[in-house]
C-alpha positions as CSV (number, residue, x, y, z in Angstrom):
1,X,96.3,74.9,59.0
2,X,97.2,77.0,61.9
3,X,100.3,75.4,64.2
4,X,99.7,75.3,67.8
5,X,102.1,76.7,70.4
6,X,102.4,76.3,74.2
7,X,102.3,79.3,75.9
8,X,102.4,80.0,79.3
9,X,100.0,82.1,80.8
10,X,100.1,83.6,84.3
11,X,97.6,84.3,86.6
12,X,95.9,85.9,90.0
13,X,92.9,84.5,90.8
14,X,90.7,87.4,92.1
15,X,90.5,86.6,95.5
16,X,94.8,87.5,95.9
17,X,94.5,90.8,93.8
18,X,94.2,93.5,96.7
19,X,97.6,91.4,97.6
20,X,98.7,92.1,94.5
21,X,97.7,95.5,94.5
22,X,99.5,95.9,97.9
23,X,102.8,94.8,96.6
24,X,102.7,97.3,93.9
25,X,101.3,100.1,96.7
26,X,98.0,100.4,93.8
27,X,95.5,99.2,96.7
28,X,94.4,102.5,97.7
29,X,94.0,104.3,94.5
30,X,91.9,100.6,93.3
31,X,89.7,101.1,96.2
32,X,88.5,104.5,95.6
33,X,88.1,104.4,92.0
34,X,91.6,105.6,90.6
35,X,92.7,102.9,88.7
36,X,91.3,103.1,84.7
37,X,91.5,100.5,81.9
38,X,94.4,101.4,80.1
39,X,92.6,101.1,76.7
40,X,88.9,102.5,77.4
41,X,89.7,104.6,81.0
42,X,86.4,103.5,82.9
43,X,87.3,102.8,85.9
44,X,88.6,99.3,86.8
45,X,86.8,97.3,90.0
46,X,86.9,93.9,91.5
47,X,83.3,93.6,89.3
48,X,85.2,94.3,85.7
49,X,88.8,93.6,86.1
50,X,89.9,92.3,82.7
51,X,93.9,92.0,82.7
52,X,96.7,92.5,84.6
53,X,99.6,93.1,82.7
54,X,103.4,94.6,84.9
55,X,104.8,97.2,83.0
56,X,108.0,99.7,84.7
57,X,107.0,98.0,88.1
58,X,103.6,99.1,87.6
59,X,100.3,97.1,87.6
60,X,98.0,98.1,84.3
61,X,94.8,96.5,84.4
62,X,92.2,96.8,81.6
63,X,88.8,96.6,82.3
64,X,86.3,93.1,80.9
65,X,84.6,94.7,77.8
66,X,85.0,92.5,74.6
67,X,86.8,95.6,72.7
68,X,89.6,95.8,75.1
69,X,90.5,92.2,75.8
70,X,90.8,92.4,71.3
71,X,93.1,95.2,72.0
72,X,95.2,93.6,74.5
73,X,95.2,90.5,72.5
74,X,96.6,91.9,69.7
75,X,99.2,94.0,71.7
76,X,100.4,90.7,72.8
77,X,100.9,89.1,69.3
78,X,102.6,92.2,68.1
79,X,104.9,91.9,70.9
80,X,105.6,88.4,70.5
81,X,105.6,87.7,67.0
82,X,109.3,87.7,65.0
């Protein structure tokens, strides 16, 4: 049997991401269409945002198909397992 851990997870509801996006100076490039999934590279909207993840001060967002949230996913257990 699999143990379960608690894990906290954080989170921007979708209504506060262009402040989000502001703080990181990423709002203009998200507006017109210059901000790509990290894993696929369509372009990332308010319609298909995905994740949110801060890397180097930086805002990465993936995109809501199925194939990268599994990526991301597995990024994150890679990262965190010992």
């Amino acid at each position: 049997m699999m143990s379960v851990e608690d894990k906290e997870i954080k989170a921007v509801h979708i209504t506060d991401l262009e402040k989000l996006l502001q703080k990181y100076e990423q709002s203009d490039d998200f507006n017109n269409g210059q901000i790509k999934c990290h894993i696929c590279s369509d372009t990332v909207s308010m319609n298909n945002v995905g994740s949110i993840q801060l890397l180097d001060n930086r805002l990465r967002l993936t995109c809501n198909k199925i194939a990268c949230y599994d990526q991301i996913v597995k990024q994150s257990i890679s990262i965190n397992s010992p």
